[in-house]
N, C-alpha and C positions, 0 to 999 in steps of 0.2 A: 394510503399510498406507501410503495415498500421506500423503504431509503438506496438510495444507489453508493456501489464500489466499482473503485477503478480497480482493475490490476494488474500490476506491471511485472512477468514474469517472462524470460526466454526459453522458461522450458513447459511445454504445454500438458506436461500429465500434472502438474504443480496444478494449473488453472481447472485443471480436469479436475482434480482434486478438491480445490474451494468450491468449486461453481458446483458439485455434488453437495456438497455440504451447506454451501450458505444460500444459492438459487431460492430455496423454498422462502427465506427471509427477505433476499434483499436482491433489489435488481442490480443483472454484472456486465459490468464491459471488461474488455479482456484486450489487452496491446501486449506483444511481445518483446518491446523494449519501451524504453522508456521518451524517446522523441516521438514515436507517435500517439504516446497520450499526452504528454506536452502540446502538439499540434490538437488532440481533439478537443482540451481544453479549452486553448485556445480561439474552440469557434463556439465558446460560450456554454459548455458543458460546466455543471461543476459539480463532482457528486460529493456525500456525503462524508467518506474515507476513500483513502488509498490502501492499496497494499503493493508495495515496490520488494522485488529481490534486488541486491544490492548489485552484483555481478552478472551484467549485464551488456551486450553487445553496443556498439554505437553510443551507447551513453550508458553510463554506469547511475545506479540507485540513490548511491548519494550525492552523485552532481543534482537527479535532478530533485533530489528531497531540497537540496540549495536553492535551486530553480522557484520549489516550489515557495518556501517559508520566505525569499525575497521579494517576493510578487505580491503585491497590493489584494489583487482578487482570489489570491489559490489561499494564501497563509493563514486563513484559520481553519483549513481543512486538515482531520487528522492526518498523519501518515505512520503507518506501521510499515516497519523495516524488516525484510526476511535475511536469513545468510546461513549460508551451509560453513561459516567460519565462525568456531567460538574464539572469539577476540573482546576483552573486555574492555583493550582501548578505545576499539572501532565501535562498540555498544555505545561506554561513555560519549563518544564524541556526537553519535549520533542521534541519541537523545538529548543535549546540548546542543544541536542545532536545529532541534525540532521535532526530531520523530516524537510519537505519543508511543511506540511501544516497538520492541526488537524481538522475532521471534527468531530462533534456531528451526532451522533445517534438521532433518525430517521433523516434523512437528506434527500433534496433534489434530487432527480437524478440529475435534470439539474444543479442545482450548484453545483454537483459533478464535471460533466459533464464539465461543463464552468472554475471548476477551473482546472483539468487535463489539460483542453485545453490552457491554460496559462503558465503551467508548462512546458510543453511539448513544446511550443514556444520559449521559451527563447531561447532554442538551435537552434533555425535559426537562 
C-alpha cells in the first residue's frame, strides 16, 4: 500500500510538478491553500507527510504548520515547508516549530523526491 501526501500549494504547476514526480510512489491529494486541507483532515484523513508552501492565500503555510503540530491527531505527521524566500530566520523558526524539513523554491524534484523518501523511512 503506497503511503499518502498532502499538498498544500496555490500555485498549481508546483503540484503538477510533485504529482509527476512522486505519483508513481506515493498516493497525492492536492488543496490549494491551506484550510481546505485542514477541513479534509479534519474528516478523518491523515496522510503520511505534508508538503505546505508557505505563502499562501487564506491561510498562510506556517499558521497552519501551528495548526498542525498543536493538534493532538495531526502532530506526529511530518511536514515539509516550501518558500521561494531564502530567509534563514523564517527556516530557523520553522523547523523549531516542527517542520521536519524546508525546501527552497525552485527546487529539485528528485531532491524532493530523495528527501520525502528519507522521511518517510524513519518509520521502518
Amino acid at each position: 500500500m503506497k503511503k499518502k501526501i498532502l499538498l498544500l500549494d496555490d500555485k498549481e504547476t508546483i503540484a503538477k510538478v510533485v504529482y509527476f514526480y512522486l505519483a508513481g510512489d506515493y498516493d497525492f491529494i492536492y488543496f490549494e491553500n491551506a484550510l481546505k486541507g485542514i477541513r479534509w483532515l479534519q474528516e478523518g484523513n491523515i496522510p503520511d507527510l505534508i508538503i505546505s508552501d508557505i505563502r499562501m492565500p487564506e491561510m498562510r503555510g506556517d499558521e497552519f504548520l501551528h495548526y498542525v503540530k498543536q493538534n493532538e491527531l495531526f502532530k506526529s505527521i511530518p511536514v515539509v515547508m516550501l518558500s521561494s524566500e531564502e530567509s534563514t530566520s523564517e527556516r530557523i523558526r520553522l523547523l523549531e516549530e516542527g517542520a521536519e524539513d524546508y525546501i527552497l523554491k525552485p527546487f529539485n524534484p528528485m531532491e524532493l523526491k530523495i528527501r520525502i523518501k528519507k522521511i518517510l523511512d524513519k518509520d521502518k
